[in-house]
LOKOL-990336 format. One record per residue (C-alpha): residue in one letter; y negated, x negated, z negated. Coordinates in Angstrom, 3 decimals. Layout:
% LOKOL-990336
@aa: A; y: Y; x: X; z: Z
...
END
This chain:
% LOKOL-990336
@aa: X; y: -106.917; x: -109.819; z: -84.114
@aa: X; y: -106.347; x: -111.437; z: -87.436
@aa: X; y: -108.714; x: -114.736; z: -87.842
@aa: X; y: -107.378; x: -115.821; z: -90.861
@aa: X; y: -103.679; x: -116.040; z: -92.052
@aa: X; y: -103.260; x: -116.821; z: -95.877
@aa: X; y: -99.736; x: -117.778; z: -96.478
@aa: X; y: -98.966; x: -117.710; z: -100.465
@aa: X; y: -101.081; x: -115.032; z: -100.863
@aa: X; y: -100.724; x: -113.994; z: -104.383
@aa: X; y: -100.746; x: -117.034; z: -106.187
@aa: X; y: -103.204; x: -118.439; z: -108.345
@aa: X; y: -104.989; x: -120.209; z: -105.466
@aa: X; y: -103.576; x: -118.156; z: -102.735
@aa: X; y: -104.501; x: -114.498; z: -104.428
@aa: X; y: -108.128; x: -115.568; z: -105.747
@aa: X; y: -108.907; x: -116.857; z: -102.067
@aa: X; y: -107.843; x: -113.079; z: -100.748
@aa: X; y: -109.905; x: -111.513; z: -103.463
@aa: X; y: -113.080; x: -113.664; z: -102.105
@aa: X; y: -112.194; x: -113.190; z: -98.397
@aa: X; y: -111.479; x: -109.901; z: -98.578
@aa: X; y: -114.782; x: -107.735; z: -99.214
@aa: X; y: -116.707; x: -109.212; z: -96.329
@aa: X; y: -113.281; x: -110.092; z: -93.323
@aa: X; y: -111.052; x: -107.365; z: -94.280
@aa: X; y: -109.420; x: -106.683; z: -91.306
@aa: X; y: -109.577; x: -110.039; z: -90.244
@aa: X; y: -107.086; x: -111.211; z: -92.267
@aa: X; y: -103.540; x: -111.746; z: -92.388
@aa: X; y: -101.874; x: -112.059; z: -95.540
@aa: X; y: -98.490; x: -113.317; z: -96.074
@aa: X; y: -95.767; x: -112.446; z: -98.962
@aa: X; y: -92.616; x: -114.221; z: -99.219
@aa: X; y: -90.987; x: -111.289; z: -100.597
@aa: X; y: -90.825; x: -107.431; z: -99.492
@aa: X; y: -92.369; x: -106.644; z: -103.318
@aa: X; y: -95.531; x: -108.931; z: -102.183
@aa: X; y: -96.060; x: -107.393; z: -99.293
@aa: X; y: -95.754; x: -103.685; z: -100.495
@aa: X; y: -98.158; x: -105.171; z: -103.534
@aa: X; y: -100.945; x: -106.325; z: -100.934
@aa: X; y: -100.916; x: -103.357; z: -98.888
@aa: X; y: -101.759; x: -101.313; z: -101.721
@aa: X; y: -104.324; x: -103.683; z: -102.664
@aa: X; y: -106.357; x: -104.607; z: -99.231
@aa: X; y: -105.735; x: -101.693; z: -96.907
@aa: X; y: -107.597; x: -103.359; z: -94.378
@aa: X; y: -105.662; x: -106.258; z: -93.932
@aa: X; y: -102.535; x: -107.390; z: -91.922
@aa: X; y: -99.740; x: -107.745; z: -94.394
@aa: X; y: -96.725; x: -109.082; z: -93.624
@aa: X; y: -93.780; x: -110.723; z: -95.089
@aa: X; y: -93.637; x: -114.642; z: -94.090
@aa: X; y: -90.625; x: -117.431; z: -94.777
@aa: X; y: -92.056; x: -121.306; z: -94.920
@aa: X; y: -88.782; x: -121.961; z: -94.228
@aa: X; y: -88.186; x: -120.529; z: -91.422
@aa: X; y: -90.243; x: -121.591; z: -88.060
@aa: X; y: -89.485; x: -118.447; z: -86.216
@aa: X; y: -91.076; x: -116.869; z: -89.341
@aa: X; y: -94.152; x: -119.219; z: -89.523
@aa: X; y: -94.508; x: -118.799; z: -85.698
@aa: X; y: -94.941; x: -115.199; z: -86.165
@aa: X; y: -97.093; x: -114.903; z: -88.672
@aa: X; y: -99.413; x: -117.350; z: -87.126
@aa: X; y: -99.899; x: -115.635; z: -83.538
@aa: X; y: -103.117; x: -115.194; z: -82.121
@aa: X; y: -105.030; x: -115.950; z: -85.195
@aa: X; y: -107.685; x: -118.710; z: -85.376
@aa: X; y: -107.320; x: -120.624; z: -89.059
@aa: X; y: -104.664; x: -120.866; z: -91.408
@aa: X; y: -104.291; x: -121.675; z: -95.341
@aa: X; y: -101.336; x: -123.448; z: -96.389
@aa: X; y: -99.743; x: -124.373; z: -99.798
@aa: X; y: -96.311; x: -124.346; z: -101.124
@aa: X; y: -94.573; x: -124.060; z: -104.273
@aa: X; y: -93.013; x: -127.063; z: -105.774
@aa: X; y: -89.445; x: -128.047; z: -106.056
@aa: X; y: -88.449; x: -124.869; z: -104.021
@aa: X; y: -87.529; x: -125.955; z: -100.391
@aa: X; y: -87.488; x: -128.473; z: -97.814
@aa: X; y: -91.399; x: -129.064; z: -97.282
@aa: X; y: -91.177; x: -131.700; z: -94.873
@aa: X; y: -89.101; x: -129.637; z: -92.164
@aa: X; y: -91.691; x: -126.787; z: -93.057
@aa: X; y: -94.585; x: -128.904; z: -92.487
@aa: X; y: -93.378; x: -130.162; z: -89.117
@aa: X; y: -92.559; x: -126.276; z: -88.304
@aa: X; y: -95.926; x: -125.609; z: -89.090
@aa: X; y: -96.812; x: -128.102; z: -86.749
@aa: X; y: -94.996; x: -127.491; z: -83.632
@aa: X; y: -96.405; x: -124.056; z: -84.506
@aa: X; y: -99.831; x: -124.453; z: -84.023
@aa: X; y: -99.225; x: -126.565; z: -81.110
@aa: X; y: -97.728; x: -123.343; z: -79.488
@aa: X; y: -101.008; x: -121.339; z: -80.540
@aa: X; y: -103.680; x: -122.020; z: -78.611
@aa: X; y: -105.967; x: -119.584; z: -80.572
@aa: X; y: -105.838; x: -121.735; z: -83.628
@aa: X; y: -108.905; x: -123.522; z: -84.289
@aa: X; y: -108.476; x: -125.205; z: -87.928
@aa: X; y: -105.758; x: -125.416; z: -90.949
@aa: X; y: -106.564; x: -125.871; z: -93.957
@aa: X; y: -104.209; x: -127.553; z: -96.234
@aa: X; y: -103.741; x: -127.704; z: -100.146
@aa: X; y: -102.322; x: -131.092; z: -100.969
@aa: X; y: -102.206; x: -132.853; z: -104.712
@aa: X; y: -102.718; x: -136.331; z: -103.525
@aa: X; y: -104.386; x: -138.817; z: -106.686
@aa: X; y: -106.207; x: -141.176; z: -105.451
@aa: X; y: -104.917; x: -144.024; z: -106.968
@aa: X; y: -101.246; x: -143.820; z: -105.188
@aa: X; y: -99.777; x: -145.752; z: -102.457
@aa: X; y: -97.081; x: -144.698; z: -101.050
@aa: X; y: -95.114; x: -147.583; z: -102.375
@aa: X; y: -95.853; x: -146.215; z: -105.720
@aa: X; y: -93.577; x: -143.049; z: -104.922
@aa: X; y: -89.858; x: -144.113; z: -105.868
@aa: X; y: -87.698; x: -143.272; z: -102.642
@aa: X; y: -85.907; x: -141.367; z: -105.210
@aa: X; y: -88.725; x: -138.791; z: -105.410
@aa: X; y: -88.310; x: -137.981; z: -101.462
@aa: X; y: -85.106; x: -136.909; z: -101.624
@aa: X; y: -84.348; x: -133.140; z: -101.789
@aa: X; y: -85.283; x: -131.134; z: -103.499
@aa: X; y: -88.839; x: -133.637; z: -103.265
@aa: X; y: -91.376; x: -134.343; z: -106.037
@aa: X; y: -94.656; x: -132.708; z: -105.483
@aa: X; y: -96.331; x: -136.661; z: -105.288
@aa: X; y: -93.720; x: -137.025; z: -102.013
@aa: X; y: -94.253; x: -134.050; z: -100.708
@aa: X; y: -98.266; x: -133.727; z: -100.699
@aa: X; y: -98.432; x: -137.826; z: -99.248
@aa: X; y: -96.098; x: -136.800; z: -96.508
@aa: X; y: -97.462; x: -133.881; z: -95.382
@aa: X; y: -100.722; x: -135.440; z: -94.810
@aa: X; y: -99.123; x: -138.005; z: -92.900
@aa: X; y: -97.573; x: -135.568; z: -90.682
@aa: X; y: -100.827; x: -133.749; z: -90.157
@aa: X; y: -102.426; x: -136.849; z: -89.691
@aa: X; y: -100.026; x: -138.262; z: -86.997
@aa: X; y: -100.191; x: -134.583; z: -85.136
@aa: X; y: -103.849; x: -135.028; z: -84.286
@aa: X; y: -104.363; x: -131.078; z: -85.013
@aa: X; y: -107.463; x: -129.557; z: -86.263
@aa: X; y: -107.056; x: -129.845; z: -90.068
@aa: X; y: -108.514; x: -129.792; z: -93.539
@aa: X; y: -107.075; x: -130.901; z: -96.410
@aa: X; y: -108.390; x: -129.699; z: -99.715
@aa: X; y: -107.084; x: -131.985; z: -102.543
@aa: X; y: -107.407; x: -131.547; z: -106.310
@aa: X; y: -107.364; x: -134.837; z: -108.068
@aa: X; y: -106.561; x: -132.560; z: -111.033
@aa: X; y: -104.363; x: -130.594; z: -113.394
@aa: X; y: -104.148; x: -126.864; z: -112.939
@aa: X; y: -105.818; x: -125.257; z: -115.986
@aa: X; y: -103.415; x: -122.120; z: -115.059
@aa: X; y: -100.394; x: -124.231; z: -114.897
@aa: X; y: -100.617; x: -125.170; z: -118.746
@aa: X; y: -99.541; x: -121.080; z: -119.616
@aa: X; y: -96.372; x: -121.817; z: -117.766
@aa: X; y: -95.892; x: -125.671; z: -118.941
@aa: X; y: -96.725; x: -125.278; z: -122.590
@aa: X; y: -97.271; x: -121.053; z: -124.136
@aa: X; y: -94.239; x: -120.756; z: -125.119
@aa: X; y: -94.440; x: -123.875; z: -127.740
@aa: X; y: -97.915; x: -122.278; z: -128.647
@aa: X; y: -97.049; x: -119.194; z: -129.069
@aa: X; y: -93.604; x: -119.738; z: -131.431
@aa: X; y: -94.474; x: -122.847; z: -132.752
@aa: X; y: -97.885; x: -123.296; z: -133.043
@aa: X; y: -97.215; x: -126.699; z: -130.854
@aa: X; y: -98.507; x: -127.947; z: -127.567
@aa: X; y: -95.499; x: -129.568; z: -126.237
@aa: X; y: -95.844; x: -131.716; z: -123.437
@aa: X; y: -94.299; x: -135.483; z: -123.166
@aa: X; y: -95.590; x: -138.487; z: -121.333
@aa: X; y: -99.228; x: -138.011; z: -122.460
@aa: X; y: -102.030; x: -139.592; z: -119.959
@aa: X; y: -105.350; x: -138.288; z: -119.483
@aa: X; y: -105.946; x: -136.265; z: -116.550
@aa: X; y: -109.495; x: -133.822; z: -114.700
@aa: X; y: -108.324; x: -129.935; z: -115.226
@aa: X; y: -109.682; x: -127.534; z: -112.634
@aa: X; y: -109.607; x: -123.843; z: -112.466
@aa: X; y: -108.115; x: -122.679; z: -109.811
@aa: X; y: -109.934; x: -120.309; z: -108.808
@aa: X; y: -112.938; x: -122.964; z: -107.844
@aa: X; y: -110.332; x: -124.479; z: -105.494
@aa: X; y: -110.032; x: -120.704; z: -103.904
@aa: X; y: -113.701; x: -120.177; z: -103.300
@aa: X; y: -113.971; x: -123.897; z: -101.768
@aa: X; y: -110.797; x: -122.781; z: -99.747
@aa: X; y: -112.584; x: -119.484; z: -98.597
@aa: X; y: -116.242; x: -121.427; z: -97.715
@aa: X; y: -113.946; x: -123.833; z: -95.445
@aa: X; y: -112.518; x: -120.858; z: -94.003
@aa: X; y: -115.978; x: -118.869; z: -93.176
@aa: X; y: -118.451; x: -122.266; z: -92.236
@aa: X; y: -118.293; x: -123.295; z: -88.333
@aa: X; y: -115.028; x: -124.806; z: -87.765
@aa: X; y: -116.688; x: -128.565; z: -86.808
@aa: X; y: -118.223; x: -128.208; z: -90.423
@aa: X; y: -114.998; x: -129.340; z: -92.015
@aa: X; y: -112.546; x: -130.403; z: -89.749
@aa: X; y: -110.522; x: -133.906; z: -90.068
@aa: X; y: -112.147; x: -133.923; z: -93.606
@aa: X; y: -110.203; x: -133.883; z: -96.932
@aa: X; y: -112.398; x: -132.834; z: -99.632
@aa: X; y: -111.604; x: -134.281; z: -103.084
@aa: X; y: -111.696; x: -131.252; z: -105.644
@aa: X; y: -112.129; x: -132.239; z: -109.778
@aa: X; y: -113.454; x: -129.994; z: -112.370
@aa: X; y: -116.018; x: -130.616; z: -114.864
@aa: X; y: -116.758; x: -134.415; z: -115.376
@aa: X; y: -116.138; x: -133.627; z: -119.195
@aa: X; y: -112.995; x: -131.514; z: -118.709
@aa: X; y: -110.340; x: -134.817; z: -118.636
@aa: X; y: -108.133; x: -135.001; z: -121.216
@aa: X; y: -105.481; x: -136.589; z: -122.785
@aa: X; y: -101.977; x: -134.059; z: -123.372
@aa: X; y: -103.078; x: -134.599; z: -127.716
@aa: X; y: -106.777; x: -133.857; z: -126.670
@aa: X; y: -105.494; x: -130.647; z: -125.086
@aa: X; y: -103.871; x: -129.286; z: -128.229
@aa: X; y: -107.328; x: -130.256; z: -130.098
@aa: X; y: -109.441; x: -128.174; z: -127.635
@aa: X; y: -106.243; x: -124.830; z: -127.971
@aa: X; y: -107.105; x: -125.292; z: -131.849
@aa: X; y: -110.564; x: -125.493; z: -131.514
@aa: X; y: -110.749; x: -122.406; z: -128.725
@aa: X; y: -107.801; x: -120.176; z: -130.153
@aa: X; y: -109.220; x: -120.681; z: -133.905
@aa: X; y: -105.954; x: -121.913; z: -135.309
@aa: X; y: -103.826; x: -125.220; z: -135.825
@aa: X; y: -101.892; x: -126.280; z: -133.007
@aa: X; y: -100.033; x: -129.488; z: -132.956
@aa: X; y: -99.393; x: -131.950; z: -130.443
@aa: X; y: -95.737; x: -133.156; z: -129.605
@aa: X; y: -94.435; x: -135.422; z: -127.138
@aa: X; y: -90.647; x: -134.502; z: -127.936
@aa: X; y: -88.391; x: -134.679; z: -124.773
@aa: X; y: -85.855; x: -132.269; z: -126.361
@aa: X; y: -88.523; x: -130.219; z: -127.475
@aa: X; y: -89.668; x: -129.347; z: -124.057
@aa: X; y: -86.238; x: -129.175; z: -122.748
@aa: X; y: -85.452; x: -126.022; z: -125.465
@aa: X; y: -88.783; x: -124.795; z: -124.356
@aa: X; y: -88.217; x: -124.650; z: -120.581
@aa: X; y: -84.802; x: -124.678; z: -120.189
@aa: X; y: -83.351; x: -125.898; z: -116.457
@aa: X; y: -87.123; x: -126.560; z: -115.442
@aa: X; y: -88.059; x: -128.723; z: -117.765
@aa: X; y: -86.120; x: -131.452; z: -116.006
@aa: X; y: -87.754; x: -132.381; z: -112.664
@aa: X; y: -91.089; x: -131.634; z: -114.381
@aa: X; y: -89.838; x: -134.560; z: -116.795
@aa: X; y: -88.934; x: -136.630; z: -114.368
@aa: X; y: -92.335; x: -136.324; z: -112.290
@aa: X; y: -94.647; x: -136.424; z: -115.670
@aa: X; y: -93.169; x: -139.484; z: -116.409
@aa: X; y: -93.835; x: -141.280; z: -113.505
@aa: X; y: -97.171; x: -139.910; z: -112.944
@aa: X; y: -97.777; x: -141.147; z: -116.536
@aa: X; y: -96.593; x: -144.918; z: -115.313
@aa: X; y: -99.032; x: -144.568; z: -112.538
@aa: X; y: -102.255; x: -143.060; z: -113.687
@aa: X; y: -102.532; x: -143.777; z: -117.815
@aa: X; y: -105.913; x: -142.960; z: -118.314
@aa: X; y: -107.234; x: -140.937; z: -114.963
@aa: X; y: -111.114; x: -139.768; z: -115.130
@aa: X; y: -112.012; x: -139.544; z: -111.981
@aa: X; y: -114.699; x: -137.074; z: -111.205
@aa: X; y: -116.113; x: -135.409; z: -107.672
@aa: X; y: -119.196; x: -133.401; z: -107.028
@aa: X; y: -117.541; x: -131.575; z: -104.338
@aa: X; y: -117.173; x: -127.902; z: -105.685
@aa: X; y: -120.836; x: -128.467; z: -107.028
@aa: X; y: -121.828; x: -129.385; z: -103.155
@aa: X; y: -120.114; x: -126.399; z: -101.766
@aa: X; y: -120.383; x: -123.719; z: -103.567
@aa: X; y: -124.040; x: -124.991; z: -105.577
@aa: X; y: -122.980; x: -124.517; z: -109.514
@aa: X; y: -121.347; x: -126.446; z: -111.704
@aa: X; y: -117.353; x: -125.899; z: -112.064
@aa: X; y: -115.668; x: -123.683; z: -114.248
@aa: X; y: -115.181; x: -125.051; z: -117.525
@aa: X; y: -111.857; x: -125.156; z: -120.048
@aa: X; y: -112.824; x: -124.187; z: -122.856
@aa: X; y: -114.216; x: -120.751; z: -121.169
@aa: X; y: -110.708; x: -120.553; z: -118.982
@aa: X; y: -108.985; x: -120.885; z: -122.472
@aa: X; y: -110.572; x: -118.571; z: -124.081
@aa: X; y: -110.515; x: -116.019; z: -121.382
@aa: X; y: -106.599; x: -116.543; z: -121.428
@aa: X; y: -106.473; x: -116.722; z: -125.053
@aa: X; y: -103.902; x: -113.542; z: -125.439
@aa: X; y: -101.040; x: -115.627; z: -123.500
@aa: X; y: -101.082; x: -118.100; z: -125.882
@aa: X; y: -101.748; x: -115.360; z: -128.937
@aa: X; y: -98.975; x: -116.300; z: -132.248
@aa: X; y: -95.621; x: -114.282; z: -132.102
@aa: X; y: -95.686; x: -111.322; z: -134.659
@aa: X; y: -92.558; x: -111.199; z: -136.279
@aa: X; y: -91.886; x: -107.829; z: -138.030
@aa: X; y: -91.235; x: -107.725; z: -141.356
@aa: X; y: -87.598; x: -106.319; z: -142.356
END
């Protein structure tokens, strides 16, 4: 019997938390691919696991993938579907599984918000993250089940590749607008707080949420950023705050990630907070960015144009 389902399991967070889990609980696990490529992927990869193919979106889907196993990690992908009606699928699922004793949630919940700070705007399909993540906890909450949350106060340092390499890599230009200074964390220190949830006695952590920052020095501001990418990838990069900018750099994504950066900028201006809690659990200090930037320094590495 599986007694772990991981559902997202080759994401940043999701993948990292397999590759802890999966030398010592092998075949206890259950990992769970959105896609038919995913699960063929993880198969080859862990062996020993149960691999199967999962849809958030579906609750027959979630229902199965969930039977007869005792804890489940949960975290979705922004801006994609209808997280609410997944959450409360989620729900009524575990309510129909006895055998599950604890799930742990990912939420991005800042401290400082209300939910009267989130414009009803925002909860409309498809839902910004900052609805989304305040909801579901409310949900949870209200269900009285067995949970975790696990909430970064923080800035993905592995979401910047995605948000800003192409401007670095063509331009020499770390385009992001609506600076404010925010914590960065690795993800992969969420993952291994994730996996010692998952492995302490269930009572340990239940019906807590555990506040996740990185380093205390690792906030920055988006022009403090491009200062540590020159400083770390030993050449001049250049901050801009350019709207259009970003929009020729992203193309049809850059929109709702405008529209949520600017509010969160309205919100939190200058946002430093700091916890000890990956320090607590997992007793070392938490990756830093300037070592995550220049381990990653080849996906931000100048475009070689070839001379003619």
């Amino acid at each position: 019997m599986a007694k772990i389902v991981v559902f997202g399991s080759r994401g940043n967070i999701g993948g990292h938390l397999v590759e802890t889990l999966y030398p010592q609980m092998g075949q206890e696990l259950r990992l769970i691919s959105s896609s038919q490529e995913g699960v063929s992927d993880l198969s080859a990869r862990y062996p020993n696991a149960d691999t199967r193919y999962g849809d958030l979106s579906s609750p027959e889907s979630i229902q199965a993938a969930i039977k007869d196993a005792e804890r489940v990690f949960v975290m979705y992908p922004d801006f994609e579907f209808d997280e609410e009606a997944s959450t409360l699928a989620m729900i009524q699922a575990v309510r129909d599984t006895p055998t599950i004793k604890q799930v742990v949630r990912l939420l991005g919940v800042v401290s400082l918000v209300e939910e009267d700070d989130i414009p009803l705007s925002f909860r409309q399909q498809p839902a910004m993250p900052c609805w989304v993540h305040f909801r579901g906890r409310q949900l949870w909450r209200q269900s009285g089940l067995p949970v975790t949350f696990i909430n970064p106060w923080s800035w993905y340092m592995q979401s910047l590749p995605w948000l800003a390499a192409r401007g670095v890599v063509e331009q020499d230009t770390f385009c992001l607008p609506f600076s404010h200074t925010l914590p960065y964390i690795d993800t992969r220190d969420i993952s291994e707080v994730a996996a010692k949830v998952l492995t302490e006695p269930v009572e340990k952590y239940v019906n807590e949420e555990l506040a996740l920052t990185g380093h205390e020095d690792d906030c920055f501001s988006f022009e403090e950023l491009a200062e540590q990418f020159s400083e770390h990838l030993e050449r001049e990069i250049s901050y801009s705050g350019s709207i259009s900018l970003f929009e020729q750099l992203l193309g049809e994504g850059a929109a709702p990630l405008l529209k949520y950066i600017g509010w969160e900028q309205s919100i939190v201006k200058e946002y430093r907070a700091h916890t000890d809690t990956v320090e607590r659990l997992l007793g070392r200090q938490p990756r830093r960015f300037a070592d995550w930037l220049r381990q990653t320094r080849e996906q931000f590495a100048p475009l070689m144009v070839e001379a003619g």
